[in-house]
C-alpha positions in Angstrom: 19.4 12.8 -27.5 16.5 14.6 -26.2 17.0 17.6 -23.8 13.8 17.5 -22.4 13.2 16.3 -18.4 12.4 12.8 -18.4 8.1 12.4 -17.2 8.0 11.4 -13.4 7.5 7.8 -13.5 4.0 7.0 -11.7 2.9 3.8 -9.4 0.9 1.6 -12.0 -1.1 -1.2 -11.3 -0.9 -4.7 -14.0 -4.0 -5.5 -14.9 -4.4 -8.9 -17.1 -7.2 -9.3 -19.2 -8.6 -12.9 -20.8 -10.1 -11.8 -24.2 -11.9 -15.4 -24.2 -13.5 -15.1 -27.7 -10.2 -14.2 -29.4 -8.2 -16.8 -26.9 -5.6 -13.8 -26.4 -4.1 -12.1 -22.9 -4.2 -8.5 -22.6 -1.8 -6.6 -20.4 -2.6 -3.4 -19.2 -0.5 -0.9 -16.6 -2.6 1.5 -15.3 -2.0 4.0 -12.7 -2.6 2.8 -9.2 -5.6 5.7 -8.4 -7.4 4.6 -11.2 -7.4 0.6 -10.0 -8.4 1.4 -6.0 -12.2 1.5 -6.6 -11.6 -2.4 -8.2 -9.3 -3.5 -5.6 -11.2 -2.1 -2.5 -14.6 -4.3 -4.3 -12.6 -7.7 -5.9 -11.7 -10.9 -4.3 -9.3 -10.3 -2.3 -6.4 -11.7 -4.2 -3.7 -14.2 -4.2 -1.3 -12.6 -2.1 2.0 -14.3 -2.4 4.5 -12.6 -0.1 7.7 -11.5 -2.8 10.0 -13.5 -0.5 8.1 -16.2 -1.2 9.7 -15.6 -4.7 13.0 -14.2 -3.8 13.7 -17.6 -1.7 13.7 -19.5 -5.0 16.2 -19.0 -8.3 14.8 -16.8 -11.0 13.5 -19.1 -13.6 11.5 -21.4 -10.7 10.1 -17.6 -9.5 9.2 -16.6 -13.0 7.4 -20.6 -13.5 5.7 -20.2 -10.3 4.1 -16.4 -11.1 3.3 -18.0 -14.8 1.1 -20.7 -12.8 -0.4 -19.0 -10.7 -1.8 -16.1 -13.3 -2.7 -18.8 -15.5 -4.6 -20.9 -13.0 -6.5 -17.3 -11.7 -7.3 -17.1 -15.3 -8.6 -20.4 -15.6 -10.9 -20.3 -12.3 -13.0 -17.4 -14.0 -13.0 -18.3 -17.7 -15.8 -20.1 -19.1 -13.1 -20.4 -22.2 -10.4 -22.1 -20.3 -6.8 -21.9 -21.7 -5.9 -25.7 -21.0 -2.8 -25.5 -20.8 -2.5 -27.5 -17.9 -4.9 -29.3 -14.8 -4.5 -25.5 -13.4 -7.8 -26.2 -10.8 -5.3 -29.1 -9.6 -1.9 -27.2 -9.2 -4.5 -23.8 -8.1 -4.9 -26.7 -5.1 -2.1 -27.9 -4.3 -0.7 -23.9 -4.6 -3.1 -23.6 -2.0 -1.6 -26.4 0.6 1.2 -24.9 0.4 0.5 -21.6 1.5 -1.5 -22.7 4.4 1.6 -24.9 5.3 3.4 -22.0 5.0 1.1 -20.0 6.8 0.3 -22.2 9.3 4.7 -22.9 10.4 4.8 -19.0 10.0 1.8 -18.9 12.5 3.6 -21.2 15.3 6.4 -18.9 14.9 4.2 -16.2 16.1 4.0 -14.3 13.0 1.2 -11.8 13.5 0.6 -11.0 9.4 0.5 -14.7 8.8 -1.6 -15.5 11.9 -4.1 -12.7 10.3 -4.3 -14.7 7.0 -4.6 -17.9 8.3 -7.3 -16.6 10.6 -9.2 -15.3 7.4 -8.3 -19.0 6.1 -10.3 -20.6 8.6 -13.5 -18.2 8.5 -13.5 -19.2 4.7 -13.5 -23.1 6.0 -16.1 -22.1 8.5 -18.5 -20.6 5.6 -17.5 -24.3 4.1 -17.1 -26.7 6.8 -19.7 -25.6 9.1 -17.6 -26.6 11.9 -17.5 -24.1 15.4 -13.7 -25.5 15.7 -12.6 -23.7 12.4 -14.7 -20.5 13.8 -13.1 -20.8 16.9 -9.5 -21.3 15.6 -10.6 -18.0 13.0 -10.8 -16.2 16.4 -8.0 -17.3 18.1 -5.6 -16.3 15.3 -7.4 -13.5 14.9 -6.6 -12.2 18.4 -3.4 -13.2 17.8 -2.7 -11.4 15.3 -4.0 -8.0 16.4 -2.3 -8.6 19.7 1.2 -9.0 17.7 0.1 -5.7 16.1 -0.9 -6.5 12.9 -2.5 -4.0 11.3 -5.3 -5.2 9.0 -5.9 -7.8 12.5 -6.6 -4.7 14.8 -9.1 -3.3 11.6 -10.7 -6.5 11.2 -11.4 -6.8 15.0 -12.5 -3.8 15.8 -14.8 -3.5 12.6 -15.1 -6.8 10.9 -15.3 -9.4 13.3 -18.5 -9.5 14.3 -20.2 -9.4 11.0 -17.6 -12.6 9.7 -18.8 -14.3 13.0 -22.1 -13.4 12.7 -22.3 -15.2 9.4 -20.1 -18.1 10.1 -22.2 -18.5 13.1 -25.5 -18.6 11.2 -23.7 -20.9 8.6 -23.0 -23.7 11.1 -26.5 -23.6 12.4 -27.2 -24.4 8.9 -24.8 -27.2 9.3 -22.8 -28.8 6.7 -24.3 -29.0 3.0 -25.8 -32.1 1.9 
């Protein structure tokens, strides 16, 4: 047995990589410093709350996190795995967490009011439609006013600029 001091275990970051040309996944742990320059500038993620996963038994937990890395995967490749319709279940993933977003919401849950809020700017851009802006807004306000945090940043800095370009989308109107 070693007598020297165990290293001080960092914060790492999982990083997955699709090597498409050699059809193999790569995982990397990197520490979480080094990843904040690609996290600040990415998509914003898939953000599924861990209760989310603790709420369901650990094999359905482990299926579900499977999915939905293989169906991110899938979006981006130009190689795609195949191992299942992952655009469809990426979907239906998707109605979900709105659903749950949107009873969370009702319930007057400020973090999931933010989200949805961001939910319906991204149909805005989409839709063209001033009642998914307006909704954006509402939430939005919501949100901040419940003390959300990234909802008081988002108004205060944001806002205007993701209206701004909502707004000049719907004057566009709705793509042929």
């Amino acid at each position: 047995m070693s007598t020297e001091p165990m290293a001080k275990k960092e914060k790492r970051d999982l990083l997955i990589h699709f090597d498409e040309e050699k059809q193999v996944l790569v995982f990397y742990t990197a520490p979480v410093g080094d990843t904040a320059a690609i996290r600040t500038k990415a998509f914003g993620g898939v953000r599924p709350d861990i209760r989310f996963f603790r709420e369901k038994a650990p094999d359905e937990a482990e299926r579900v996190i499977g999915s939905m890395v293989f169906s991110v995967i899938d979006l981006y490749a130009l190689n795609k795995i195949g191992i299942r319709d992952y655009a469809a279940l990426a979907n239906k993933a998707h109605i979900e967490y709105v659903a749950d977003l949107e009873s969370r919401a009702a319930q007057n849950d400020a973090e999931a009011q933010y989200h949805l809020s961001m939910e319906y700017h991204s149909r805005t851009l989409q839709s063209a439609k001033q009642s998914d802006l307006d909704e954006a807004e509402r939430l939005l306000k919501a949100s901040a006013a419940g003390g959300f945090h990234d909802a008081k940043v988002a108004l205060e800095n944001d806002w205007e600029l993701m209206k701004g370009a909502a707004k000049r989308r719907i004057k566009r109107g709705p793509a042929a």
